[in-house]
C-alpha positions as CSV (number, residue, x, y, z in Angstrom):
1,X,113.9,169.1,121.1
2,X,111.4,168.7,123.4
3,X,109.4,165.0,124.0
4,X,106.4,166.4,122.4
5,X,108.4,168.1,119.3
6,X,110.6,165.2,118.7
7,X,107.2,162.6,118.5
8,X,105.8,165.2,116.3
9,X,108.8,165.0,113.7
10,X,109.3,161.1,114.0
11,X,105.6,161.0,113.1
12,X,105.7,163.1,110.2
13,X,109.0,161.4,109.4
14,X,107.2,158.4,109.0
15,X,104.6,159.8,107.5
16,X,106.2,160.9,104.8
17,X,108.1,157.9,104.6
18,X,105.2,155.7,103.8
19,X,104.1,158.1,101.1
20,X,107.3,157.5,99.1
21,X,108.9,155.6,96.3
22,X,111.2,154.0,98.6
23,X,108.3,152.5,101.1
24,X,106.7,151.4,97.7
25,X,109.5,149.6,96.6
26,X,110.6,147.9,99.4
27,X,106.9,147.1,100.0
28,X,106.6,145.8,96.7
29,X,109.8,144.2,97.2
30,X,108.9,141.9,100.2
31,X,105.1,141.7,99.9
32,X,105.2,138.4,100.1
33,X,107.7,138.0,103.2
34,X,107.1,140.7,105.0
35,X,108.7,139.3,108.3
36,X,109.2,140.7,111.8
37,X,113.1,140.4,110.8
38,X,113.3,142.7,107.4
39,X,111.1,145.2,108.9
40,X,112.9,145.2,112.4
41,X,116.2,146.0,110.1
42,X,114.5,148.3,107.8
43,X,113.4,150.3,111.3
44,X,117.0,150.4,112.3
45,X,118.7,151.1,109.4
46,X,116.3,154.5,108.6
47,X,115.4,154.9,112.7
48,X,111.5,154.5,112.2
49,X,108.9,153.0,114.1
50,X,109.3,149.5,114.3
51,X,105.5,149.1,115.3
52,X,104.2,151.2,112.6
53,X,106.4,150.2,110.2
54,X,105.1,146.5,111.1
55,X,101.6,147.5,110.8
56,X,102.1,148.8,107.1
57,X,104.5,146.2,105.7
58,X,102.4,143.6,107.2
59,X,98.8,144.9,105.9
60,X,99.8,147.5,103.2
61,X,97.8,150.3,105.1
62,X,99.0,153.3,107.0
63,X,98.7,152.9,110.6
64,X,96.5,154.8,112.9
65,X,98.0,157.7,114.4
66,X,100.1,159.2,111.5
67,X,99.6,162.8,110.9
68,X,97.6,163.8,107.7
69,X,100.7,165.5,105.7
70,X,97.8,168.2,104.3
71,X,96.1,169.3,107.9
72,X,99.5,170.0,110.0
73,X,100.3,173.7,110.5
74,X,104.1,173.5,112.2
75,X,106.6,171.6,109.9
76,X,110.5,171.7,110.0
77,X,109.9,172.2,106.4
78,X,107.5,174.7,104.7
79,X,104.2,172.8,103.6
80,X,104.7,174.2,100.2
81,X,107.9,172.6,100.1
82,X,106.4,169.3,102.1
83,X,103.7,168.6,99.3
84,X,106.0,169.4,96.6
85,X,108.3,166.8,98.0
86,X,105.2,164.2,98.0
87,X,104.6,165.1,94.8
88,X,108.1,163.9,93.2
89,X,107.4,160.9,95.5
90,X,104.0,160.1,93.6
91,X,105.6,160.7,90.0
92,X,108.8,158.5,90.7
93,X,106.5,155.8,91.4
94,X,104.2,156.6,88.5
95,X,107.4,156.8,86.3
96,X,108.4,153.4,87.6
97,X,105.3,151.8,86.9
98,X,105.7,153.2,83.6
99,X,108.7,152.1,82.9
100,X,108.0,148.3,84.2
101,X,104.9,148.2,81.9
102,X,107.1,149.2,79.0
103,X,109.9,146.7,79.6
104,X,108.5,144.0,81.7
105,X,111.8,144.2,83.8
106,X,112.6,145.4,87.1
107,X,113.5,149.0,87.8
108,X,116.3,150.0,90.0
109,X,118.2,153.1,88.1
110,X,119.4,155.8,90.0
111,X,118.9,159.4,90.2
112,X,119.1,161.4,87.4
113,X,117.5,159.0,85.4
114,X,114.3,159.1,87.0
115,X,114.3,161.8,89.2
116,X,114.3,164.5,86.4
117,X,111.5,163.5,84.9
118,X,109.6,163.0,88.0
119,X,111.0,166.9,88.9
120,X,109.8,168.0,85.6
121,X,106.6,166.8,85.2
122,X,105.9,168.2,89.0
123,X,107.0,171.4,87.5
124,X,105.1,171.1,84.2
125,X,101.9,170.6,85.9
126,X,102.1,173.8,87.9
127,X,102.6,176.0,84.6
128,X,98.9,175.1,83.4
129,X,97.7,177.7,80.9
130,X,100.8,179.5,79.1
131,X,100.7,180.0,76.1
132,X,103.9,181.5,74.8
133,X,106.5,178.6,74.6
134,X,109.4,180.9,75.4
135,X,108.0,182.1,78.7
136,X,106.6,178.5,79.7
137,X,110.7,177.4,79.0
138,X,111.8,179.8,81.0
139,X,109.8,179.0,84.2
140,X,109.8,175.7,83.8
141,X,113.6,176.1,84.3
142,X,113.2,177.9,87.6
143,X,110.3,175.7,88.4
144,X,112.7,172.7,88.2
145,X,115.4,174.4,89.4
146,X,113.2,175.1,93.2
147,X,111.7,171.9,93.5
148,X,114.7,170.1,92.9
149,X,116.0,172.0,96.1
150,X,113.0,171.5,98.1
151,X,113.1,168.1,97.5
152,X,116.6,167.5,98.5
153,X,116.2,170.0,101.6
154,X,112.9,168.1,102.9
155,X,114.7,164.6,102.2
156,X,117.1,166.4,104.2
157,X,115.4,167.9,106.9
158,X,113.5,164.8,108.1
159,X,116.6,162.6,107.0
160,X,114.1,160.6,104.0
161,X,115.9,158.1,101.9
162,X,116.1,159.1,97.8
163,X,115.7,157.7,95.3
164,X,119.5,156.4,95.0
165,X,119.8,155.3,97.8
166,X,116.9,152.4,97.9
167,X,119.1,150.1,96.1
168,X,121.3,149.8,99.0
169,X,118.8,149.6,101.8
170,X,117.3,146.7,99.9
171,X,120.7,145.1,100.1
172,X,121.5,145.7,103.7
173,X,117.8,144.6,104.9
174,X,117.8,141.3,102.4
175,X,122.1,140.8,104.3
């Protein structure tokens, strides 16, 4: 890969890093000791940034510099498949919130628990004005089905943490 390629893909990499339910949690999870230490382990455990990932554990913003995910024309990963993958993000954290509000307890579950709901309801939005039941069951199926591929290729692709795996980054950055 050449210099200019590789920057490109850590960038987005990040990118899409800070968009996800694993940057919220661990965020949420040391927002009030975010220290030069946690981050520098959280940087070398996932190979990010350490300067960036500074910048947004320490102010809660996104640094300067980051690509917008929606204007970038040359991905390792369709944009389709991209937003879709930023989508899942977004509801995991949405089902999380959920979740805490209903139980005033804190949320670690793994995969399946939350990640087909948050696949579904991706899905569900995109079939907007079906009427027959049996044909909105039948894409939704597919629907699912895609986007749970996409999301596990993009994770893939620019080696993101799931869902699944946040419970033991927490443990190895609090070690």
């Amino acid at each position: 890969m050449s210099a200019k390629r590789r920057n490109t893909y850590n960038k987005v990499r990040l990118s899409l890093f800070l968009c996800s339910y694993g940057a919220y949690t661990i965020l949420d999870r040391f927002k009030n000791k975010p220290n030069y230490r946690i981050v520098s382990r959280l940087s070398n455990i996932l190979n990010l940034d350490i300067h960036l990932l500074n910048k947004f554990f320490s102010f809660g913003i996104n640094p300067r510099g980051l690509p917008n995910l929606n204007s970038l024309t040359k991905y390792l990963v369709p944009k389709e498949k991209m937003l879709v993958y930023l989508e899942i993000e977004h509801e995991i954290i949405n089902l999380t919130l959920e979740k805490q509000d209903k139980e005033n307890t804190a949320f670690e579950d793994y995969d399946k628990a939350i990640m087909e709901p948050a696949i579904e309801r991706v899905a569900g939005n995109r079939l907007k004005n079906i009427e027959d039941d049996k044909v909105f069951d039948t894409q939704l199926e597919e629907l699912k089905r895609k986007y749970q591929n996409w999301y596990y290729a993009t994770a893939y692709k620019y080696k993101l943490p799931t869902s699944r795996i946040i419970p033991f980054i927490l443990r190895l950055i609090q070690n």
